[in-house]
DSSP file (Angstrom, degrees, kcal/mol; ACC not computed):
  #  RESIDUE AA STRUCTURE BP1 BP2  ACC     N-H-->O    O-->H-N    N-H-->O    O-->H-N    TCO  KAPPA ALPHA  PHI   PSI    X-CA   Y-CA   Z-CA
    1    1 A X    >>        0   0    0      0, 0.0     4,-1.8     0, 0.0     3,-0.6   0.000 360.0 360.0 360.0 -56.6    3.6  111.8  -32.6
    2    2 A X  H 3>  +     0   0    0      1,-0.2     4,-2.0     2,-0.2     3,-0.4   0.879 360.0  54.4 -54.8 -43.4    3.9  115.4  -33.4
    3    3 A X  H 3> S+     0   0    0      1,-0.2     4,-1.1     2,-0.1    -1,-0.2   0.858 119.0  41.9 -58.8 -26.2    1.6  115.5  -36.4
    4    4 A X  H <> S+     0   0    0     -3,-0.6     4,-1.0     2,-0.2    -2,-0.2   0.851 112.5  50.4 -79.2 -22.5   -1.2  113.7  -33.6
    5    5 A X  H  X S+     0   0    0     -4,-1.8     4,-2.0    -3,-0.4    -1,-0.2   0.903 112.0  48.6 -76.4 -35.5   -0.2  115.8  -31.1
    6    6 A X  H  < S+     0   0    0     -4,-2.0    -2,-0.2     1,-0.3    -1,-0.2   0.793 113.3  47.9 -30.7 -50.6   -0.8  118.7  -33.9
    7    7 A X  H >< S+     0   0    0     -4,-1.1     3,-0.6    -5,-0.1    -1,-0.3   0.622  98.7  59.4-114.0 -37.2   -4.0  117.3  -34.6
    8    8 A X  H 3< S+     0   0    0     -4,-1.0     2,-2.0     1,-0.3    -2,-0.2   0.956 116.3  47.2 -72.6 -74.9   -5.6  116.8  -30.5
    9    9 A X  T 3< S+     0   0    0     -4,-2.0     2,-0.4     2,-0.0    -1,-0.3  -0.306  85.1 132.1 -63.9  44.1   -4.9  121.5  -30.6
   10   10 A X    <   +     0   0    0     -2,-2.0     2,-0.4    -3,-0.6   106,-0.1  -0.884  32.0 166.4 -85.8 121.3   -6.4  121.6  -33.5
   11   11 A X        -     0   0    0     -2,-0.4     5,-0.1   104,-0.0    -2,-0.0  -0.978  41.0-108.2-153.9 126.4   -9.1  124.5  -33.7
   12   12 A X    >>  -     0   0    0     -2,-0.4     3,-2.1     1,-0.1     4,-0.7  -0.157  28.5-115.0 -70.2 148.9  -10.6  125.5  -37.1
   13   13 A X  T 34 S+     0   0    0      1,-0.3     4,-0.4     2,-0.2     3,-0.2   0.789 112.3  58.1 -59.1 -22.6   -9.5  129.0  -38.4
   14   14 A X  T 34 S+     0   0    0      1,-0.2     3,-0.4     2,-0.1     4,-0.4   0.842 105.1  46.5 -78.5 -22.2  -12.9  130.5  -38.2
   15   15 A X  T <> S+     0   0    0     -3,-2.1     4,-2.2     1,-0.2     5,-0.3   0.599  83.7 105.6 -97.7   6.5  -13.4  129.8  -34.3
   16   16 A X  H  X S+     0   0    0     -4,-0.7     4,-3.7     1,-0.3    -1,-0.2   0.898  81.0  44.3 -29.3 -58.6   -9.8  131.3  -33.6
   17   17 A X  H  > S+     0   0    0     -3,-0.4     4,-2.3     1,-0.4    -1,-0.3   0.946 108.6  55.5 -80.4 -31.7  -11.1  134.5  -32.2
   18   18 A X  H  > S+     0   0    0     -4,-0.4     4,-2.5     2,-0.2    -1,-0.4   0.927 107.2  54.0 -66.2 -22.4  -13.9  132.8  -30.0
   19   19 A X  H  X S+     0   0    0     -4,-2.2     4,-2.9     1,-0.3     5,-0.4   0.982 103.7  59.8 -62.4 -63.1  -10.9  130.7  -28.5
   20   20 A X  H >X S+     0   0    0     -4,-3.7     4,-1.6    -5,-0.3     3,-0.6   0.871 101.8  47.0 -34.8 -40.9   -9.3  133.9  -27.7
   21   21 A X  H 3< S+     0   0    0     -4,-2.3     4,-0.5     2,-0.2    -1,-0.2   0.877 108.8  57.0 -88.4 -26.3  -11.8  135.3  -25.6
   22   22 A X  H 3< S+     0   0    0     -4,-2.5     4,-0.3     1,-0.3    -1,-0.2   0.531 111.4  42.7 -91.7  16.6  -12.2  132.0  -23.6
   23   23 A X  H <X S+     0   0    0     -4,-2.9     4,-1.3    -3,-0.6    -1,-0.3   0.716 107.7  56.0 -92.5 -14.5   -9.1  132.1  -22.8
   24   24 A X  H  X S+     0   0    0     -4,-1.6     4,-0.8    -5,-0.4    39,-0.4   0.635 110.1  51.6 -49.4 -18.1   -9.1  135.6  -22.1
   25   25 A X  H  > S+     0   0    0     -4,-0.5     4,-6.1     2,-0.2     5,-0.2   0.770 110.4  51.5 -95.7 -28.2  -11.9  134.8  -19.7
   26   26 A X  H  > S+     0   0    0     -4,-0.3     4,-0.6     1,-0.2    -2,-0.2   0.890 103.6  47.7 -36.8 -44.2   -9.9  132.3  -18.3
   27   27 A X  H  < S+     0   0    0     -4,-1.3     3,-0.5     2,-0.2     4,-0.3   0.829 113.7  55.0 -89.7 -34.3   -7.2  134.0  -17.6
   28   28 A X  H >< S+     0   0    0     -4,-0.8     3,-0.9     1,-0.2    -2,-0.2   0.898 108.9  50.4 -51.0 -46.1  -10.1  136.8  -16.0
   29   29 A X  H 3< S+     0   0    0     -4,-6.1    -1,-0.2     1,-0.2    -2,-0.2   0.714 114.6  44.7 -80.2  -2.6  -11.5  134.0  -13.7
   30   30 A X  T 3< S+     0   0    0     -4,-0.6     2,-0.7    -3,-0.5    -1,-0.2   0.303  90.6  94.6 -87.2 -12.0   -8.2  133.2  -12.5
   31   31 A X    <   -     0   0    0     -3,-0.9    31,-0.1    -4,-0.3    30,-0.0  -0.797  50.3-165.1 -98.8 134.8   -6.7  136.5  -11.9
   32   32 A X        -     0   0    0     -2,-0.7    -1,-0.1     2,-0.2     3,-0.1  -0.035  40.8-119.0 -61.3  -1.3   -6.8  138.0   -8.4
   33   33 A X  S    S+     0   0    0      1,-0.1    26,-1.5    25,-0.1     2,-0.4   0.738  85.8  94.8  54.4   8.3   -5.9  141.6   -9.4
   34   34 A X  S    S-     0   0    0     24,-0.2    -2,-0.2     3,-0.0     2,-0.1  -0.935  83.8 -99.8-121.4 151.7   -2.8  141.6   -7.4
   35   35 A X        -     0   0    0     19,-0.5     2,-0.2    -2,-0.4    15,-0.0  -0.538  47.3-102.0 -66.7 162.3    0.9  140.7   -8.7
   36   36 A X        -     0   0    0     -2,-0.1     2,-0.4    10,-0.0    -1,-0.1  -0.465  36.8-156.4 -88.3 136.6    1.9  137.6   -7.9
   37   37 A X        -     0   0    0     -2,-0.2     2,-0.3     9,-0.1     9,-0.2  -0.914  23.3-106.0-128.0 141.8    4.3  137.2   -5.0
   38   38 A X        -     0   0    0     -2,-0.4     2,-4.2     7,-0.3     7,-0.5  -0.384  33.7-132.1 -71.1 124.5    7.0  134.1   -4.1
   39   39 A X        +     0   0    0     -2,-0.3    -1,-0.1     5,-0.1     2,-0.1  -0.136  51.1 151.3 -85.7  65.1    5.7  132.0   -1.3
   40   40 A X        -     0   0    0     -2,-4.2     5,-0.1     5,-0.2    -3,-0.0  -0.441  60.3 -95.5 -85.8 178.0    8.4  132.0    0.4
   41   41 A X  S    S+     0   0    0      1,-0.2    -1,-0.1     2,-0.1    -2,-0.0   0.736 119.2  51.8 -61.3 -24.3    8.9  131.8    4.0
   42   42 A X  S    S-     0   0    0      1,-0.0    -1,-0.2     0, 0.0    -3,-0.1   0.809  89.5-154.0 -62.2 -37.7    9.2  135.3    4.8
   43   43 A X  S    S+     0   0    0     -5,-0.2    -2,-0.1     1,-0.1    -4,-0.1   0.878  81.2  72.1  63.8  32.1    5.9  136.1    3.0
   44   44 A X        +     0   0    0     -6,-0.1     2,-0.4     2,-0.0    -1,-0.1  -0.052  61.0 123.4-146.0  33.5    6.8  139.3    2.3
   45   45 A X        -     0   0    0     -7,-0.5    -7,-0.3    -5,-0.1     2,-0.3  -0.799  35.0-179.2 -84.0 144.8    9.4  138.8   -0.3
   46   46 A X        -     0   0    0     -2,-0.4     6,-0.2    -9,-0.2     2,-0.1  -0.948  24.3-120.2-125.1 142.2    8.5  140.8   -3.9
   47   47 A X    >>  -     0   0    0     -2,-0.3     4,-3.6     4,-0.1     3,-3.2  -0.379  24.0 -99.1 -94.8 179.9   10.7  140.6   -6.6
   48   48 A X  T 34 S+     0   0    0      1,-0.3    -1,-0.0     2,-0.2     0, 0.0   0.918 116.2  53.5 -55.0 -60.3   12.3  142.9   -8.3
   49   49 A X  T 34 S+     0   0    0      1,-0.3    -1,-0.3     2,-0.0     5,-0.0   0.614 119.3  31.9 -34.5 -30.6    9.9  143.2  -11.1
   50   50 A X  T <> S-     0   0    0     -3,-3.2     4,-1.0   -14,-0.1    -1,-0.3   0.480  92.7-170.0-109.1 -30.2    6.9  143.8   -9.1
   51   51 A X  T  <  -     0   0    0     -4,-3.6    -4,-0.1     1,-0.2    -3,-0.0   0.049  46.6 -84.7  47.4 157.7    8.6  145.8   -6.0
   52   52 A X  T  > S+     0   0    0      2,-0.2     4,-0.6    -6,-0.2     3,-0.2   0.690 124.2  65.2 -54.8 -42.0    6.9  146.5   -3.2
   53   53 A X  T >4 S+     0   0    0      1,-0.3     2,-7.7     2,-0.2     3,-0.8   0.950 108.3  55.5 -56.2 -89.8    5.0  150.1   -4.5
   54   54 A X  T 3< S+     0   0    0     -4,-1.0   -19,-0.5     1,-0.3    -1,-0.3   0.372  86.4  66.5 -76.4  39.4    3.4  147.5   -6.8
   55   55 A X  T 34 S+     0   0    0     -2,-7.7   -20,-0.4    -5,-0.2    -1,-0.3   0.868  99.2  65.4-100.1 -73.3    2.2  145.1   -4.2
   56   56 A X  S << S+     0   0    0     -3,-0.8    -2,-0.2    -4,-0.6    -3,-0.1   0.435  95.0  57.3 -20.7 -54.2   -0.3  148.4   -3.4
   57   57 A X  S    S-     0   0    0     -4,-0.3     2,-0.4     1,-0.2   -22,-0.4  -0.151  82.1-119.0 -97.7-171.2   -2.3  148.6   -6.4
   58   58 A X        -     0   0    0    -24,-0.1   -24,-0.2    -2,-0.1     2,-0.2  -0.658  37.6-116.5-108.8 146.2   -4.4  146.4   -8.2
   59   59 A X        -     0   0    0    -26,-1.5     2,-0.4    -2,-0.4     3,-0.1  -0.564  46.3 -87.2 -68.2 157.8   -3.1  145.5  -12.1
   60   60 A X        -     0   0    0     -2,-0.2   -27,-0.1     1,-0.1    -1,-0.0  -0.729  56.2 -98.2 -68.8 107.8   -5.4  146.7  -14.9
   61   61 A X        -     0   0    0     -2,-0.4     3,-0.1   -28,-0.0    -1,-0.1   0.231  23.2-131.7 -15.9 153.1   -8.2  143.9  -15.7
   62   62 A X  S    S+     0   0    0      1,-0.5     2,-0.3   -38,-0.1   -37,-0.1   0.996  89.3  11.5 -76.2 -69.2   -7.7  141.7  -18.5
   63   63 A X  S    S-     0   0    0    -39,-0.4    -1,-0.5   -42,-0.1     2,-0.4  -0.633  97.1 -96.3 -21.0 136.8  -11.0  142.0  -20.0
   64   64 A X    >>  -     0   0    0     -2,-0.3     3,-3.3     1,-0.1     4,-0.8  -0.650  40.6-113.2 -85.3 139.1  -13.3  144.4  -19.0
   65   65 A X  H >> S+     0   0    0     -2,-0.4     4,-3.2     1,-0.3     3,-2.1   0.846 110.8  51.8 -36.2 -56.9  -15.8  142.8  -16.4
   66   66 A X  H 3> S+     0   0    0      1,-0.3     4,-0.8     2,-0.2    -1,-0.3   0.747 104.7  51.7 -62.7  -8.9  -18.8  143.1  -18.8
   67   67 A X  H <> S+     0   0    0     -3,-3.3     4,-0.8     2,-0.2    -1,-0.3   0.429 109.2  50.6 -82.4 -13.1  -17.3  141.6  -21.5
   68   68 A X  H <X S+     0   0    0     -3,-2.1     4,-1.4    -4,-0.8     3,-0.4   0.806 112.5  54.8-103.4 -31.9  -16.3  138.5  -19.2
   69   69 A X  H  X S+     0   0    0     -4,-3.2     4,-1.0    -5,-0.3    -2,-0.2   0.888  99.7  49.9 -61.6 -48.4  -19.7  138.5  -18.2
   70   70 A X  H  < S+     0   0    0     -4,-0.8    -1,-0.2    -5,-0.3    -2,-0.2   0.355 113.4  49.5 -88.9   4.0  -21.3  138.3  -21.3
   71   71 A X  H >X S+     0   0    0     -4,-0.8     4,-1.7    -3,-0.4     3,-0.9   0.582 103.8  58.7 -74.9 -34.5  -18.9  135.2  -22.2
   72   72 A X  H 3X S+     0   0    0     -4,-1.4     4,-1.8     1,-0.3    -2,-0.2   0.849 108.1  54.2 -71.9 -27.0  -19.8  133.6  -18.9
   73   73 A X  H 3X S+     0   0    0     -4,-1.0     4,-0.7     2,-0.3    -1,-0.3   0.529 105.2  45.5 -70.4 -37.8  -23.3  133.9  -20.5
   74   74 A X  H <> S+     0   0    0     -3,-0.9     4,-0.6     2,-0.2    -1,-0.2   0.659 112.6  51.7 -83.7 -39.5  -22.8  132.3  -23.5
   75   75 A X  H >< S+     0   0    0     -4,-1.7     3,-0.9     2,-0.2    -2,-0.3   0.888 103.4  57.3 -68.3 -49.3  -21.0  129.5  -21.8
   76   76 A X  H 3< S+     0   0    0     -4,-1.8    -1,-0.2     1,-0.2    -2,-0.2   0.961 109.7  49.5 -42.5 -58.7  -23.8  129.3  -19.6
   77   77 A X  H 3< S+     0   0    0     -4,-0.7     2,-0.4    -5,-0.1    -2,-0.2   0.479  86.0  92.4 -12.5 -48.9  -25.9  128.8  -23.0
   78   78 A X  S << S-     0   0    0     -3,-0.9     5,-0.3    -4,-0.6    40,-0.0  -0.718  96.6 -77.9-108.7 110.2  -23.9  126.2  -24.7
   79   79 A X     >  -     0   0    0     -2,-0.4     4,-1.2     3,-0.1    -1,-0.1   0.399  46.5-104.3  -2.9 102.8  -25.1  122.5  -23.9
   80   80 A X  T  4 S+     0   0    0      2,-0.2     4,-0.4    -4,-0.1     5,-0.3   0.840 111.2  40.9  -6.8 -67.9  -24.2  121.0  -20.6
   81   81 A X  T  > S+     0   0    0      1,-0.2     4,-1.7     2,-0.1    -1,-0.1   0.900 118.0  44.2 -74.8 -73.1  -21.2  118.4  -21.9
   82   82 A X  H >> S+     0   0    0      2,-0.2     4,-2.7     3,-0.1     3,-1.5   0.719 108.4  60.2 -52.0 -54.7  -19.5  120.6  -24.3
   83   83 A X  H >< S+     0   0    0     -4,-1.2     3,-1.4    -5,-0.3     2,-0.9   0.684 114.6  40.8  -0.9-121.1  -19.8  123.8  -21.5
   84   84 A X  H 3> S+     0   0    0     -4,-0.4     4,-1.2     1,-0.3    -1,-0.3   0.330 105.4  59.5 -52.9  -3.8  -17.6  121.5  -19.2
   85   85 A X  H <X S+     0   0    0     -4,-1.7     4,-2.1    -3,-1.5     5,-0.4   0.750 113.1  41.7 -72.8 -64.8  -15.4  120.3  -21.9
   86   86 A X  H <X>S+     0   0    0     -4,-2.7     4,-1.6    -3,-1.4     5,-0.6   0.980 117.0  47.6 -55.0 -38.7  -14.4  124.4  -22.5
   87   87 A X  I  >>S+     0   0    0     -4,-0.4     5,-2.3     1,-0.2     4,-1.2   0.947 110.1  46.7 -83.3 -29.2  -14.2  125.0  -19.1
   88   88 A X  I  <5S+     0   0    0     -4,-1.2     5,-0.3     1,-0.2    -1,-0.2   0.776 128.0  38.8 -65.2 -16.0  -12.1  122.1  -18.0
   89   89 A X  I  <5S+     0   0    0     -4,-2.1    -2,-0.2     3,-0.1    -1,-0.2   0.549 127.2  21.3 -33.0 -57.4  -10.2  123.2  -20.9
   90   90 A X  I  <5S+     0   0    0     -4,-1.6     4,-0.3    -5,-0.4    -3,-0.2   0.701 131.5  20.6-104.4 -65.8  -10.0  126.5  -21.3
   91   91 A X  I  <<S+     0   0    0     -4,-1.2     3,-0.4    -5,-0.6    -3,-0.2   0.903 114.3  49.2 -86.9 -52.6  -10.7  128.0  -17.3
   92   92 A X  S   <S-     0   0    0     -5,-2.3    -4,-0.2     1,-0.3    -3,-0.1   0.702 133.4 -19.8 -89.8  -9.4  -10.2  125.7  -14.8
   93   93 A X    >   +     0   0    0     -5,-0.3     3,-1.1    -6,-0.3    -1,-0.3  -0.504  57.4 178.8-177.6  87.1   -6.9  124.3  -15.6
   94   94 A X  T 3  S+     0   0    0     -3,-0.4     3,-0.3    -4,-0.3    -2,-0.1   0.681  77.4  48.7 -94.9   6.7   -6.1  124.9  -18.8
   95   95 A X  T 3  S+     0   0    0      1,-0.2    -1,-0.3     2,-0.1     3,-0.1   0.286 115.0  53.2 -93.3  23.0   -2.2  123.0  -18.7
   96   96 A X    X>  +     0   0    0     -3,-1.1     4,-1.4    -8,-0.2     3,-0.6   0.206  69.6 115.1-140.0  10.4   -3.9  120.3  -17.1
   97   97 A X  H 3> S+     0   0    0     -3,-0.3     4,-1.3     1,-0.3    -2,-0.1   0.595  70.5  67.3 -77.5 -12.1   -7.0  119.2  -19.4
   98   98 A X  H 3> S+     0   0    0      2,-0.2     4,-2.4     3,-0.2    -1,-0.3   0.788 103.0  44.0 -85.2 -33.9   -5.7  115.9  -20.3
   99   99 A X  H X4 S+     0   0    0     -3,-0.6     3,-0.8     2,-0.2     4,-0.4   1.000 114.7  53.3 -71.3 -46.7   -6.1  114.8  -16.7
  100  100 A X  H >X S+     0   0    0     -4,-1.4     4,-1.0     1,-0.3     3,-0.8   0.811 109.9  47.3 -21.1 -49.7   -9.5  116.5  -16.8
  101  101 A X  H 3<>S+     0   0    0     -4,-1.3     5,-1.5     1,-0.3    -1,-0.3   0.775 114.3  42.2 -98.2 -26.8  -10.4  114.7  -19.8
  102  102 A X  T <<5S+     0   0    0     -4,-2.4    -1,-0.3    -3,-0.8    -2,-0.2   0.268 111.5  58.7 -90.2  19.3   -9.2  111.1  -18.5
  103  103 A X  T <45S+     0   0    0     -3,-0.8    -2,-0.2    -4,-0.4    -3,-0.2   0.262 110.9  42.1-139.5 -41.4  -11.0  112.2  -14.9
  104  104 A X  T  <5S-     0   0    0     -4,-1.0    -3,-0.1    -5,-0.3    -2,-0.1   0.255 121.5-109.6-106.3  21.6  -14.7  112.7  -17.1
  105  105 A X  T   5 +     0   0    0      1,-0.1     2,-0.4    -5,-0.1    -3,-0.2   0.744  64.1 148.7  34.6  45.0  -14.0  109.5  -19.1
  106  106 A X      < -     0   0    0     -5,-1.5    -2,-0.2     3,-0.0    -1,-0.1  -0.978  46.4-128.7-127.2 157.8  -13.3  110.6  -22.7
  107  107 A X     >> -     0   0    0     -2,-0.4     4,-3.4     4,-0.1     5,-0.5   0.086  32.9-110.4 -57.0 144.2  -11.4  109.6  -25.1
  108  108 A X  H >>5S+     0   0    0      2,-0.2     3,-3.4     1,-0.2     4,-2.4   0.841 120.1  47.2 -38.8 -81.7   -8.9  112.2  -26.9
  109  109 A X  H 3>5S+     0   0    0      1,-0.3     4,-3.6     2,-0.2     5,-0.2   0.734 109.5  45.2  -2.2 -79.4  -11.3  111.9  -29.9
  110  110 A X  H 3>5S+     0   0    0      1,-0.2     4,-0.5     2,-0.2    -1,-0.3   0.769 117.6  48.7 -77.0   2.5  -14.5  112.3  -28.4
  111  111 A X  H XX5S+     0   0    0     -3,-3.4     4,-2.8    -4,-3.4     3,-1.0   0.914 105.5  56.0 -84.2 -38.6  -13.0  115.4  -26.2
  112  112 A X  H 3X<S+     0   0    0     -4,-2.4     4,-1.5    -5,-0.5    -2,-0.2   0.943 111.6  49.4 -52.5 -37.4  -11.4  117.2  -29.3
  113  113 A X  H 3< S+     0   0    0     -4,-3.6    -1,-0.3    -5,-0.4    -2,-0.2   0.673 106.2  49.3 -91.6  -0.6  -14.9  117.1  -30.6
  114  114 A X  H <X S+     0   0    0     -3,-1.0     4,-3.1    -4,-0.5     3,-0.5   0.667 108.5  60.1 -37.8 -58.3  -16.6  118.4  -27.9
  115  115 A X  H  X S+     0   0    0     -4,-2.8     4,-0.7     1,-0.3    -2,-0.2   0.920 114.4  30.7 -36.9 -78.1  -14.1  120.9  -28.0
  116  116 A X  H  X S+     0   0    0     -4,-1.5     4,-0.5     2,-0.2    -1,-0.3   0.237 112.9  59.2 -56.7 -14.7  -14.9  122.0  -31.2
  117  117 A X  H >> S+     0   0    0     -3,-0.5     4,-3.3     2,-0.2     3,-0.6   0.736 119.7  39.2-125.7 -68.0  -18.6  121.3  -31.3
  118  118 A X  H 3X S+     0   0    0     -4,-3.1     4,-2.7     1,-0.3    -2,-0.2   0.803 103.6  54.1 -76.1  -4.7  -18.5  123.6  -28.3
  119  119 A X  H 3X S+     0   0    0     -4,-0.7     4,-1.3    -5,-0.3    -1,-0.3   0.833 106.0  52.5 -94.9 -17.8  -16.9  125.6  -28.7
  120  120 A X  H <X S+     0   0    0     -3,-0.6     4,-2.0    -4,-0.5    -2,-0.2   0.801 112.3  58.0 -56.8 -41.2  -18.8  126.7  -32.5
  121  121 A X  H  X S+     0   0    0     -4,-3.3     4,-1.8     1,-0.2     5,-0.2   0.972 105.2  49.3 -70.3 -43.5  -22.1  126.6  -30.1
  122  122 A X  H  X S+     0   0    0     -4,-2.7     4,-1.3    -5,-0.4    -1,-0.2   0.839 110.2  47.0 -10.7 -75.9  -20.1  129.2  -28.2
  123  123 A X  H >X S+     0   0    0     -4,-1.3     3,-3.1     1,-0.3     4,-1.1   0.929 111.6  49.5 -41.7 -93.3  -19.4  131.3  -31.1
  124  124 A X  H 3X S+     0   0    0     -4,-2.0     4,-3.1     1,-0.3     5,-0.3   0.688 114.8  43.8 -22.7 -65.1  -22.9  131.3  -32.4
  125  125 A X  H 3X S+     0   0    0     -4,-1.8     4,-0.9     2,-0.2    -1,-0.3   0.770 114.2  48.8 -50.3 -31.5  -24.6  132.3  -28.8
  126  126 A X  H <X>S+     0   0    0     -3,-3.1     4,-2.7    -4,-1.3     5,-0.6   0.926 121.2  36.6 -92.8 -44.5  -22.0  135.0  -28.0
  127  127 A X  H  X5S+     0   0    0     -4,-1.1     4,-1.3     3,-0.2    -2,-0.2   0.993 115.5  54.4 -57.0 -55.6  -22.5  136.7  -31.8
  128  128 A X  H  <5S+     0   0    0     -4,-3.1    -1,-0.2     1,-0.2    -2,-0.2   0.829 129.2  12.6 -51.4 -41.8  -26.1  136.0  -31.9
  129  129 A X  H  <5S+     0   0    0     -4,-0.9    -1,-0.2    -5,-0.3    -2,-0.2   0.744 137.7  27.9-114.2 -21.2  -27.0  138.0  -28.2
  130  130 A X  H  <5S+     0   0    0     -4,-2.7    -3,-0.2    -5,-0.1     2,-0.2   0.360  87.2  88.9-150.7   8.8  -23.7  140.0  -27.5
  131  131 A X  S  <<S-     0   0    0     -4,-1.3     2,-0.3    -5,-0.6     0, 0.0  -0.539  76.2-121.7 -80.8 157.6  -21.5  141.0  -30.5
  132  132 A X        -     0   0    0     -2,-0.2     2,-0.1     2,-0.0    -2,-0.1  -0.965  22.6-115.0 -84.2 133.0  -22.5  144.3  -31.7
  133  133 A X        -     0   0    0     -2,-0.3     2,-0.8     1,-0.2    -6,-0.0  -0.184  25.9-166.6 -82.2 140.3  -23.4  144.4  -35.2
  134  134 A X              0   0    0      1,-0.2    -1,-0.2    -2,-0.1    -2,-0.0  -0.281 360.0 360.0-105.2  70.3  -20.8  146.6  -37.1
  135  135 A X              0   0    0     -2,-0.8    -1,-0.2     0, 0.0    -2,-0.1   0.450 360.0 360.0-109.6 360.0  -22.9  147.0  -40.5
């Protein structure tokens, strides 16, 4: 069970870093710029960790906008089914993709390869138009 489970997360050493960035853009399209607050009933509790003085300000982006831009770009880019296999994946819920993935009717299999198949066409679009070359 663990070696299969091993095997679904499985993401070849070379696309590592492009994985990084879409979840870094994940974690960008998700984020609200504010700390995160307990919904309690009072609605004005902050914990200690954020205190109130940080309810004021925004947090510091994760990624800087243009860079989250020029992923969303790439993504745009990348073939229709594999595109919504990374973003159900990756952005829109990414602890939740196995319901995603029995919700769009595929198999573990043909989503792990989707995954990977898109996530290389990723790679390729975002170097090709939006890496800078460091030669």
């Amino acid at each position: 069970m663990g070696q299969e489970k091993a095997q679904k997360l499985f993401m070849p050493a070379d696309l590592k870093e492009a994985e990084g960035l879409i979840i870094s853009y994940g974690r960008w399209a998700k984020d609200t710029g504010r700390p995160q607050r307990c919904r309690s009933a009072e609605g004005a509790y902050a914990s200690e960790e954020t205190g109130a003085d940080a309810e004021e300000g925004r947090l510091p982006p994760m990624i800087p906008t243009w860079q989250a831009m020029n992923i969303q770009r790439a993504l745009v880019a990348t073939p229709e089914r594999e595109r919504k296999v990374l973003q159900m994946h990756y952005v829109s819920h990414p602890r939740q993709h196995h319901a995603a993935m029995r919700k769009a009717g595929f198999s573990p299999r043909t989503w792990n390869e989707a995954r990977i198949h898109g996530m290389r066409m990723f790679w390729n679009i975002y170097r090709l138009h939006f890496q800078k070359n460091s030669v």
